[in-house]
C-alpha positions as a Python dict, from the first residue, in 0.01 Angstrom:
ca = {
    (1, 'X'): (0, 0, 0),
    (2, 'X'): (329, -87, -157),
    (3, 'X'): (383, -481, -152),
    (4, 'X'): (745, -595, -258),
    (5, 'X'): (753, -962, -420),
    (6, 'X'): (954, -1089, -90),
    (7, 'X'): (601, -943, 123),
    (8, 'X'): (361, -1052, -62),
    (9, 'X'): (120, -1326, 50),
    (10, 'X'): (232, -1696, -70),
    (11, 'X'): (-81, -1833, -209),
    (12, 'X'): (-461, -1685, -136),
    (13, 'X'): (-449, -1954, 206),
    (14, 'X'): (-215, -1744, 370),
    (15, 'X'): (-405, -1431, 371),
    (16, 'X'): (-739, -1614, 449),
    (17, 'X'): (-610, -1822, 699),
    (18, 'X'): (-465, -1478, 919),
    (19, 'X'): (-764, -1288, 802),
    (20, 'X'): (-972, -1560, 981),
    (21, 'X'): (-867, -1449, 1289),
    (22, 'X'): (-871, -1070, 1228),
    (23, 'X'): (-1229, -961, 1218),
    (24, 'X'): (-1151, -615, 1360),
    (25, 'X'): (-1021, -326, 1116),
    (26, 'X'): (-1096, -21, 960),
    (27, 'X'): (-1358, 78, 657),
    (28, 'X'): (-1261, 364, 425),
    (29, 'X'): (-1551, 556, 228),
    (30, 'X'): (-1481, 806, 31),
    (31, 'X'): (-1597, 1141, 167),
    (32, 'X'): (-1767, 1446, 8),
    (33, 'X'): (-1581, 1599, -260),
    (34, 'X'): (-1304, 1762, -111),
    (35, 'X'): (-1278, 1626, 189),
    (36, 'X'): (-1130, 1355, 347),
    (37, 'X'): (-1229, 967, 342),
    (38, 'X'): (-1457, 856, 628),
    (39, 'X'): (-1281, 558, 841),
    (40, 'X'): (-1479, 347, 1063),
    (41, 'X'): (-1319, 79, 1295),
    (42, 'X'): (-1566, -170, 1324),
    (43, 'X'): (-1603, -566, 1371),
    (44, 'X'): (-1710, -757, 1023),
    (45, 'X'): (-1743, -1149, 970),
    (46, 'X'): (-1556, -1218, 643),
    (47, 'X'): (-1702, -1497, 427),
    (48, 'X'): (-1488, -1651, 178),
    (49, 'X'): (-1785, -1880, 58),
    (50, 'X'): (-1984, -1599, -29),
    (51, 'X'): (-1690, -1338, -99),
    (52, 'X'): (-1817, -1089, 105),
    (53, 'X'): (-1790, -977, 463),
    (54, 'X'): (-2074, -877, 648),
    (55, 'X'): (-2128, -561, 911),
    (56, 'X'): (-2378, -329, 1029),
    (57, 'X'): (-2406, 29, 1091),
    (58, 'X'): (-2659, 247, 1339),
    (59, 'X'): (-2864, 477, 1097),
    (60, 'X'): (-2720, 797, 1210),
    (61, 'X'): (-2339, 701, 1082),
    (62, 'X'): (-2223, 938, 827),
    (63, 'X'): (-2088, 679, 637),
    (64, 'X'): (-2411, 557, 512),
    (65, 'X'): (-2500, 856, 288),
    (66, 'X'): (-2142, 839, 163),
    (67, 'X'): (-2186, 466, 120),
    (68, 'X'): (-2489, 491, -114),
    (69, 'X'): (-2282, 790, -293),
    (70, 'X'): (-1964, 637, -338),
    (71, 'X'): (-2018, 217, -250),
    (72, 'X'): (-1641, 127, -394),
    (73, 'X'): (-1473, 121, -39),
    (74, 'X'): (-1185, -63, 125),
    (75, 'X'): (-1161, -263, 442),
    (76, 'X'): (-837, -239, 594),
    (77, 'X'): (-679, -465, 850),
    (78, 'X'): (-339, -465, 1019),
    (79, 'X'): (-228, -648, 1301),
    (80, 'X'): (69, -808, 1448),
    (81, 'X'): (311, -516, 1364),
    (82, 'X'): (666, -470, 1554),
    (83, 'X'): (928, -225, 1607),
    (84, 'X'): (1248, -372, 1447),
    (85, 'X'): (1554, -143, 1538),
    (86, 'X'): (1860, -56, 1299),
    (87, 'X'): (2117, -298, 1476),
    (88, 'X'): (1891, -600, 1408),
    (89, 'X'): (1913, -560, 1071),
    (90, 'X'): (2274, -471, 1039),
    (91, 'X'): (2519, -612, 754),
    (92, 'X'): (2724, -865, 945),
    (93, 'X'): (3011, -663, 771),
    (94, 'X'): (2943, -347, 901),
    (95, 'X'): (2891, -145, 1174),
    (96, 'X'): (2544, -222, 1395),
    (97, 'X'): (2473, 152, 1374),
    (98, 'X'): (2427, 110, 1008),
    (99, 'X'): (2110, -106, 989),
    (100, 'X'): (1811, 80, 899),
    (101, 'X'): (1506, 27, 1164),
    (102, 'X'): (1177, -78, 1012),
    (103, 'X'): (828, -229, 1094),
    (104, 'X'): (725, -572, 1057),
    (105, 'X'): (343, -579, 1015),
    (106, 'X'): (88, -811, 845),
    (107, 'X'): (-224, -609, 667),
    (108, 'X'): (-469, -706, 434),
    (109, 'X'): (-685, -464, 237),
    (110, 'X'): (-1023, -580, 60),
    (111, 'X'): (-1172, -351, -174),
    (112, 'X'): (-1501, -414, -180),
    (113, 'X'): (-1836, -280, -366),
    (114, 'X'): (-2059, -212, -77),
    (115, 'X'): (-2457, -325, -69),
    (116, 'X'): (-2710, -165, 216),
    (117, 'X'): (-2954, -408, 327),
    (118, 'X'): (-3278, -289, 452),
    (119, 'X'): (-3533, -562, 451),
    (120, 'X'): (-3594, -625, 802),
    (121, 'X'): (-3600, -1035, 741),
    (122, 'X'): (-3232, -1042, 525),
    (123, 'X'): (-3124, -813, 804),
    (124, 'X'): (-3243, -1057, 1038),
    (125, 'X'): (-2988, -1322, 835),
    (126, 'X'): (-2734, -1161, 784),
    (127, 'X'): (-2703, -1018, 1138),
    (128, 'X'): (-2732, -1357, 1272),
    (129, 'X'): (-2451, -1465, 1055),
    (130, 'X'): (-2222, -1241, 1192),
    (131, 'X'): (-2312, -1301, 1548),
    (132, 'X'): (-2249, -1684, 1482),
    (133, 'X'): (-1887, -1622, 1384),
    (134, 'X'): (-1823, -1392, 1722),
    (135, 'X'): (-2020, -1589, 1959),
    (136, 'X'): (-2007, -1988, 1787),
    (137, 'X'): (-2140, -2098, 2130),
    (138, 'X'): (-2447, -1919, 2074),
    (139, 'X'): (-2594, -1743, 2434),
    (140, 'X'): (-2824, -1458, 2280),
    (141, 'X'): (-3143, -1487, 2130),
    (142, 'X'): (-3181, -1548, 1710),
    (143, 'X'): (-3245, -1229, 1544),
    (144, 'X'): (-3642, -1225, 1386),
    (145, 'X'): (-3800, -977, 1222),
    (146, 'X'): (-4060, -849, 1396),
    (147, 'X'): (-4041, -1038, 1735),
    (148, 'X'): (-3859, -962, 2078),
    (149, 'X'): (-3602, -887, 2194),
    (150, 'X'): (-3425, -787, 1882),
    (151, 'X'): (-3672, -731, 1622),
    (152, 'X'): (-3717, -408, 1727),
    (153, 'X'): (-3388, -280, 1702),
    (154, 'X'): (-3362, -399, 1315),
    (155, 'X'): (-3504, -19, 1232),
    (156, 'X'): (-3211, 171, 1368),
    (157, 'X'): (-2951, -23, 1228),
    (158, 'X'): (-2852, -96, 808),
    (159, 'X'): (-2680, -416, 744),
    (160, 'X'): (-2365, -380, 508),
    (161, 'X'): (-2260, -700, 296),
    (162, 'X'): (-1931, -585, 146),
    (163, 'X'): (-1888, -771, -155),
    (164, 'X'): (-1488, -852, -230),
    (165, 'X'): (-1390, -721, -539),
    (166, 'X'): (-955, -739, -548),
    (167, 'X'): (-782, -824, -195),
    (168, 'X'): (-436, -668, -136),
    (169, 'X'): (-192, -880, 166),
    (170, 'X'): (141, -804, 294),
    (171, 'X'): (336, -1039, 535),
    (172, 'X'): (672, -765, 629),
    (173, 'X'): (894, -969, 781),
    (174, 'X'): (1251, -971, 663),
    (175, 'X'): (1145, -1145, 350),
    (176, 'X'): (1463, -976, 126),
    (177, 'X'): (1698, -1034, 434),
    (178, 'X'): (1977, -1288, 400),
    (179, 'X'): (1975, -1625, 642),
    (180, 'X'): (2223, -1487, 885),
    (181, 'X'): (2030, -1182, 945),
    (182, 'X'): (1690, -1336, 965),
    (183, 'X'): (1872, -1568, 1227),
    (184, 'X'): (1982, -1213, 1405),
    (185, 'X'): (1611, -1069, 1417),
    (186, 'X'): (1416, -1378, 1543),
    (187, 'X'): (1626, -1440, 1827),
    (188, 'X'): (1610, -1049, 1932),
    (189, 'X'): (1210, -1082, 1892),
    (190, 'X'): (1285, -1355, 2126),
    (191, 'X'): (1489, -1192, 2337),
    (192, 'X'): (1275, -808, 2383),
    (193, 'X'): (939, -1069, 2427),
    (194, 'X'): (712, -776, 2351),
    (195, 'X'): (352, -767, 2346),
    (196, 'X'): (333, -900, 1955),
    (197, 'X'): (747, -1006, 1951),
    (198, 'X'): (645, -1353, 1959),
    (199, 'X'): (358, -1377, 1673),
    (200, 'X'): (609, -1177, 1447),
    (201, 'X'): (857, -1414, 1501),
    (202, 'X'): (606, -1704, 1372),
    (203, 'X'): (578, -1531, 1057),
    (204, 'X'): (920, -1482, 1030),
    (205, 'X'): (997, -1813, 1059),
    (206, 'X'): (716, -1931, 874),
    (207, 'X'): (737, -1778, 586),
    (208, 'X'): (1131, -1851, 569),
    (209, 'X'): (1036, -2197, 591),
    (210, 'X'): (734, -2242, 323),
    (211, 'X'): (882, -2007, 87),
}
């Protein structure tokens, strides 16, 4: 991923702070030789504590063989991504028809060393940590090894705890345009109030502002 100084993240907070609230994305494992990378979209609870974010797998998913191969993976995530068209981003000197469309988009891209976890009772943890950050209100049983209704289950599945090794973040959002222009864009994201306009606006104007 190419990251220009005016997209990359401020500080390590930024990236943290939006990746907090994007536990969805995409986990690239290098394939056999010759072919292509395996990508699974999964959910993963990321743990900045512990540097690692944790997920889980059922047994039959190719990527675990590939996993144990190859574990040097990446974890992709990318979110809040807009359409910008060329007129926005015109040169108030020149003609609309002359701005060049782009995409705004945030994305951040942990590469990871990856660690399967097979003991039944640090499955039983680990699982129950990442159900605590989806469901904080709690409403389904605690995972035990051994014991209904879950304990069961523990065979078919392999717990993944992806440990963070480098973290790439990109914030795209008209960071090397001029005031006027930034102006231009944010009141057009306003204005077209599509499904992610707004939230790419924040970061817009965020960003402006604490840079």
């Amino acid at each position: 991923m190419l990251i220009h100084p005016w997209d990359a993240s401020q500080d390590d907070t930024e990236w943290q702070h939006w990746l907090a609230a994007h536990d969805f994305g995409q986990l690239a494992v290098n394939g056999p030789s010759g072919e292509p990378p395996f990508v699974q979209p999964l959910h993963f609870a990321y743990d900045p504590e512990h540097g690692e974010a944790i997920t889980h797998l059922a047994r039959p998913n190719p990527l675990l063989p590939a996993l144990e191969a190859a574990p040097q993976v990446v974890l992709s995530v990318v979110d809040d991504y807009v359409y910008v068209p060329g007129p926005w981003q015109a040169d108030p000197d020149g003609p609309p028809e002359h701005g060049v469309p782009t995409s705004f988009y945030a994305a951040v891209q942990l590469r990871c060393t990856a660690h399967l976890v097979d003991d039944p009772a640090e499955k039983a943890t680990l699982l129950n940590r990442q159900v605590g950050h989806f469901q904080p209100e709690g409403g389904s049983s605690t995972v035990t090894a051994g014991e209904a209704p879950y304990g069961r289950l523990l065979s078919g599945i392999r717990v993944v705890r992806l440990e963070v090794t480098g973290v790439r973040a990109k914030f795209k959002y008209a960071g090397k345009r001029s005031p006027e222009i930034q102006d231009r864009i944010a009141e057009r994201l306003v204005e077209r109030g599509g499904p992610r306009d707004g939230v790419a606006r924040e970061h817009l104007v965020r960003r402006r502002r604490e840079g």
